[in-house]
N, C-alpha and C positions, 0 to 999 in steps of 0.2 A: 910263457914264463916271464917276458922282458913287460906283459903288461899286467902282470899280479905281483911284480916287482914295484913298476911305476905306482899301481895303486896303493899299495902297501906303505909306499915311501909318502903318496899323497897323506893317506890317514894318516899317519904317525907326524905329520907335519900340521893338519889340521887338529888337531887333537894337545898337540905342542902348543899352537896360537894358540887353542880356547884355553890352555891349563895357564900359561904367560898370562892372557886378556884376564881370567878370573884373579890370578893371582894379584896382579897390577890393581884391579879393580877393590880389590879386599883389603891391600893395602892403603889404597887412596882413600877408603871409605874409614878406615880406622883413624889413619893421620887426621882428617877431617874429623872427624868426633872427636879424638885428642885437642883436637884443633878449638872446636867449639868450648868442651869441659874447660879449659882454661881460660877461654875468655872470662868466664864466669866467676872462676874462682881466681883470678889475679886479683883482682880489686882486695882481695882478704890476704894473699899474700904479701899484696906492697903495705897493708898497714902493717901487717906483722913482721915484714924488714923496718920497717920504719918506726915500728914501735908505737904503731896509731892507737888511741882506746879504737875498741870493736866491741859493737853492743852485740848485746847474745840476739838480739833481736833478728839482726845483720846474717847471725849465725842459724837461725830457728829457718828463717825463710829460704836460706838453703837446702837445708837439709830436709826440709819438704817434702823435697824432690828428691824421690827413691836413688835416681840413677846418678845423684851429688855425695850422697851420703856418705858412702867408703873415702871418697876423695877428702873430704870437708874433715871428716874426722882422721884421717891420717896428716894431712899440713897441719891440722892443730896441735896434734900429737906432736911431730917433729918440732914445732917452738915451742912444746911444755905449754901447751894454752889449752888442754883438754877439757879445764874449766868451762871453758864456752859454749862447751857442745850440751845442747838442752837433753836432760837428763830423763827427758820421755823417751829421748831415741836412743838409749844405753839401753839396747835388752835386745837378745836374741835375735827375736821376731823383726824389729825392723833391721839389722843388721841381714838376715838372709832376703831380707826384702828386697835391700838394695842391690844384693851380689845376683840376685836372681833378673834385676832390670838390667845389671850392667850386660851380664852372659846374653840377653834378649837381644838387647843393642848390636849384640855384634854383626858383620854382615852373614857369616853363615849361617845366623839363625834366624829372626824374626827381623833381626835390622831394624829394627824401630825399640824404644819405649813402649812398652803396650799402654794405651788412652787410657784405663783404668786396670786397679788391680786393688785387691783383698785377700787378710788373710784368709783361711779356710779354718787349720789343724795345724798342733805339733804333735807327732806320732814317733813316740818313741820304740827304738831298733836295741834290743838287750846282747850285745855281742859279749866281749871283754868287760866293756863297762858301757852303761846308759848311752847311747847315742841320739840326741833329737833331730830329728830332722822334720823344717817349716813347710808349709803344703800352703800355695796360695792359688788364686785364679784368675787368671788378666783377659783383657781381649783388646784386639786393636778396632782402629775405625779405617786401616789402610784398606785402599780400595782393591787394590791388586792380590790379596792375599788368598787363602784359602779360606779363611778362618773367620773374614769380616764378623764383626757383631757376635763372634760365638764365644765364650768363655772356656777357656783351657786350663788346663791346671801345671805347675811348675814345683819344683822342690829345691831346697838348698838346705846341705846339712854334711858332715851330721856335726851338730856342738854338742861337745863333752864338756865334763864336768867342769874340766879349767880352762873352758875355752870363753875368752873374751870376746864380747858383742862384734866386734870390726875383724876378730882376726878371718883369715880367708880357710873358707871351709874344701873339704875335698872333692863334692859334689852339689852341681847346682847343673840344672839340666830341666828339658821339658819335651815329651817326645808330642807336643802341640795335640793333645790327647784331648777329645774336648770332657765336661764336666758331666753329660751326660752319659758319656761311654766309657768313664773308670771311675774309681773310688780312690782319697787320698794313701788307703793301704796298699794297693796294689801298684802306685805312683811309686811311692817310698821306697816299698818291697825292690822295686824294679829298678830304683837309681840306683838302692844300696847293692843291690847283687852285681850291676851291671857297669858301672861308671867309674873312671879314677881307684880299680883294685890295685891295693897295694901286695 
């Protein structure tokens, strides 16, 4: 008894340090990408303390970058500067674009930016009212991963009718399904039935 006691108390001890080390670890990786993102985007906040001109240009080559986008467009937002934000990247599609690299990045997910990505489909969901939901497909070039070089598919959605390009949607998710072994409806299907029910 005294050594399925001891063992018992071991696991539950070892099990403790790995959920502490993961959780530490998820944390530090997050702070750290917080950490990065703003190096990035200071430079645009101190002119807009400051009251700097900021060429749209400035603001274009940010927002490039999927996984800048929500940011770039909410500081602008907050100083009434939404003018700046290049007006290719006002629409739906890149908006789920970016919430779908930011959810990637996290560390329980892919932990990276995936190296490239494309859209696929918007595939609308007729519940209440119209829902769309963006179907894209990325892959990384991480060496460690499952998925090297494969194309997977990801979804973010759903935007309704009054839903604005940047607002945050309820569903953005990717079960790293590659492209050859699902179809963007069954993707959808599957976020919408399955993710964030309200």
């Amino acid at each position: 008894m005294k050594t399925f006691l001891l063992s018992a108390l071991l696991l539950v001890i070892l099990v403790g340090g790995i959920l502490l080390y993961r959780d530490g670890y998820i944390k530090r990786k997050i702070r750290k990408l917080a950490a990065n993102r703003y190096q990035i985007v200071a430079p645009l906040i101190q002119k807009l303390d400051a009251r700097h001109d900021i060429s749209k240009l400035e603001v274009l080559t940010m927002v490039r970058d999927p996984a800048l986008r929500h940011g770039v467009f909410h500081v602008l937002d907050a100083y009434n500067r939404s003018d700046l934000f290049p007006i290719e990247f006002l629409t739906h599609e890149k908006g789920a674009e970016g919430l779908l690299v930011n959810w990637l990045e996290f560390p329980t997910e892919l932990g990276n930016s995936p190296d490239e990505i494309e859209f696929i489909s918007m595939i609308t969901i007729h519940d209440n009212e119209p829902a769309d939901y963006y179907v894209f497909k990325y892959k990384t070039k991480l060496p460690h991963t499952l998925w090297q070089h494969q194309w997977m598919m990801g979804v973010s959605g759903p935007y309704l009718t009054a839903s604005k390009p940047y607002d945050i949607v309820l569903r953005v998710f990717s079960r790293f399904n590659t492209v050859d072994a699902t179809s963007p409806e069954t993707e959808v299907e599957w976020v919408h039935n399955n993710i964030n029910q309200v």
